[in-house]
Residue frames relative to the residue before (quaternion, step in Angstrom):
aa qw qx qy qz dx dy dz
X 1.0000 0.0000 0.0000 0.0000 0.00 0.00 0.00
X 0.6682 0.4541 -0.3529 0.4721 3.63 0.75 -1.07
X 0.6637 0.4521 -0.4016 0.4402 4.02 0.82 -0.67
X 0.7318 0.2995 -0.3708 0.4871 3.66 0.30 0.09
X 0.4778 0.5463 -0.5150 0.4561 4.13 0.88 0.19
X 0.6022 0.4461 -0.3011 0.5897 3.43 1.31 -1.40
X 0.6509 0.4812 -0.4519 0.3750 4.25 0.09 -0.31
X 0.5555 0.7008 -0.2077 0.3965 2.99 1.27 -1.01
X 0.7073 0.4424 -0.0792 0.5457 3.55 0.74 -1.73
X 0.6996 0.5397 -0.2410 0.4016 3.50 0.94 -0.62
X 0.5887 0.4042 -0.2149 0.6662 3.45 1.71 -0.52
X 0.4985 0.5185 -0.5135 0.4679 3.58 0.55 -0.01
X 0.8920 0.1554 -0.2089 0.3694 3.22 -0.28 -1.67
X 0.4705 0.5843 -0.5333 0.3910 3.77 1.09 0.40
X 0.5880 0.5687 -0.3756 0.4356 3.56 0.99 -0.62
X 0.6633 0.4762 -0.4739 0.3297 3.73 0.91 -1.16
X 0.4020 -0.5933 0.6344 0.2899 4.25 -1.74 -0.36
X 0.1750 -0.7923 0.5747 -0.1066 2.43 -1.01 2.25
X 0.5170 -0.6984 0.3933 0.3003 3.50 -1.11 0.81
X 0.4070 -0.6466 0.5981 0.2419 3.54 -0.50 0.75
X 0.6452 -0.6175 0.3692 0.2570 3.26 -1.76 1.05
X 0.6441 0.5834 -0.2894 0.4012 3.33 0.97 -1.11
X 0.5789 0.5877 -0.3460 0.4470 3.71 1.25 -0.68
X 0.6957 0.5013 -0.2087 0.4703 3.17 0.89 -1.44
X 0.6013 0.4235 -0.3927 0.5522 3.96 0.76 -0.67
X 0.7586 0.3543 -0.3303 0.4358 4.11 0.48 -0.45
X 0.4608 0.5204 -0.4742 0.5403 3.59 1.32 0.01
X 0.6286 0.6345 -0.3711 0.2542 3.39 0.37 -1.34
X 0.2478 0.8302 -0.4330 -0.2487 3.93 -0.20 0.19
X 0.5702 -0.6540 0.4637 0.1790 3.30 -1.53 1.64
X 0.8289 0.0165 -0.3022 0.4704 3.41 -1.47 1.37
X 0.0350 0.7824 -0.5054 0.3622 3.02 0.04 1.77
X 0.3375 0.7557 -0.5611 0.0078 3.69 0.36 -0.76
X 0.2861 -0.8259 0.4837 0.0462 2.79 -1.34 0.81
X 0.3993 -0.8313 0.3582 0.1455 3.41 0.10 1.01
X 0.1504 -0.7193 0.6572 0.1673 3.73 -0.34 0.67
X 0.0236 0.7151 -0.6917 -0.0978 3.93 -1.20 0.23
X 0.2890 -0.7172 0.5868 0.2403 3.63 -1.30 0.66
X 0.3139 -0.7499 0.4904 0.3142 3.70 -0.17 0.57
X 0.6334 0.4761 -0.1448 0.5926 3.94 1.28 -1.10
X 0.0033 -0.7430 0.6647 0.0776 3.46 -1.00 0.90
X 0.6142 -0.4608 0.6288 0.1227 3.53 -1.26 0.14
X 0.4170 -0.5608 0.7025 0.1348 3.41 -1.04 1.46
X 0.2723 -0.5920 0.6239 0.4314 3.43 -1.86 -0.30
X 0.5229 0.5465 -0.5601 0.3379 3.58 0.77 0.44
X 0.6933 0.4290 -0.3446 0.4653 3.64 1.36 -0.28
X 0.5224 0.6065 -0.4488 0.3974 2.95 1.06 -0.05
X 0.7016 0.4882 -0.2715 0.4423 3.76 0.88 -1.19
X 0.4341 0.6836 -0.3967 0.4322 3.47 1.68 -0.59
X 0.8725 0.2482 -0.2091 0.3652 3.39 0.52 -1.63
X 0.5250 0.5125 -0.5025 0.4573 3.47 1.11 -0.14
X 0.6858 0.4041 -0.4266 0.4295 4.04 0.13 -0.45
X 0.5097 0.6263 -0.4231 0.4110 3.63 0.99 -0.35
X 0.7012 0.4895 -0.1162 0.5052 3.15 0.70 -2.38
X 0.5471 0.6190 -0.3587 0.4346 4.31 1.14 -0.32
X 0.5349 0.7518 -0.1872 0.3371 2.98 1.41 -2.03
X 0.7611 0.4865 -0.1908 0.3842 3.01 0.50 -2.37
X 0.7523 0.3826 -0.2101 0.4934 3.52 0.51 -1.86
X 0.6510 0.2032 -0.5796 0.4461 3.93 -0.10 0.72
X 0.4295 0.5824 -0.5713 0.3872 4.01 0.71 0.05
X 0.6207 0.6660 -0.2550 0.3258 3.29 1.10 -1.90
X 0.7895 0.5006 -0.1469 0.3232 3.10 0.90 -1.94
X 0.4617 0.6282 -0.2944 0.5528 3.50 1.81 -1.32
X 0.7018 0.5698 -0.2439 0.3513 3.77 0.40 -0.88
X 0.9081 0.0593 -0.1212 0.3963 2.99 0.36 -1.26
X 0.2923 0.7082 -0.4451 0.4635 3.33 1.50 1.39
X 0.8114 0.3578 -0.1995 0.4169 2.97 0.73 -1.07
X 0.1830 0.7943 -0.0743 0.5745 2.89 1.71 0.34
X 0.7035 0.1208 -0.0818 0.6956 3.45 0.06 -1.24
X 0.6618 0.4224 -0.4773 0.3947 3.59 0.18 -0.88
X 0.7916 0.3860 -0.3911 0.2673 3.22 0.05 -0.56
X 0.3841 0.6549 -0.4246 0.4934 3.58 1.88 0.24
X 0.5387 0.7479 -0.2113 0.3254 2.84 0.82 -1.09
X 0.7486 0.3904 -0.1312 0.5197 3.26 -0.08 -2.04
X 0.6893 0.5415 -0.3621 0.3172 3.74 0.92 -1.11
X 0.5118 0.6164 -0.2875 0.5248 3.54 1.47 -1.03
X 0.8877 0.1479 -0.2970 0.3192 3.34 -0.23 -0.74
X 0.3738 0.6067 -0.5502 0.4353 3.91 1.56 0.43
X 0.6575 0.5314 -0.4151 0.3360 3.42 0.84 -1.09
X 0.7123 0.4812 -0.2630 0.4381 3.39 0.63 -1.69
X 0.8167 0.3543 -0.2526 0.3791 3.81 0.48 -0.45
X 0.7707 0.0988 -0.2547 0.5757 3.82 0.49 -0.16
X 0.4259 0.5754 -0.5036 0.4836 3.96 0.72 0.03
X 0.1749 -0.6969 0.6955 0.0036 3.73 -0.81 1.49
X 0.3021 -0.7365 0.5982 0.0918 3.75 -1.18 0.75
């Protein structure tokens, strides 16, 4: 059953009209740039707000996932050394 759903699906999307690269490179127009603009700007007191915040997180982060490993750690090497197989 699953080899003819999968025949099935395979004639479908062979059946749909696909765009050929060469169209797409002449559709494409070259020296464009697009400009991003921010309409909202940011104090520099909010700015320092979010960098000590965003600082905050990643030594919480770091405290975490140390103690963590260490504690992988310590478990590994109780196992390997006084655990008997």
């Amino acid at each position: 059953m699953g080899s003819i759903a999968a025949m099935v699906t395979s004639l479908k999307n062979n059946k749909r009209e696909r765009v050929s690269a060469f169209k797409k490179m002449k559709d494409l127009k070259a020296g464009k740039n697009i400009q991003v603009s921010f309409d909202k700007k940011a104090t520099p007191h909010q700015l320092k707000n979010i960098r000590e915040k965003l600082q905050k997180e990643n030594r919480k982060t770091l405290k975490r996932n140390s103690i963590i490993l260490i504690f992988i750690m310590i478990i590994l090497i109780y196992v390997i050394g006084f655990v008997k197989f």
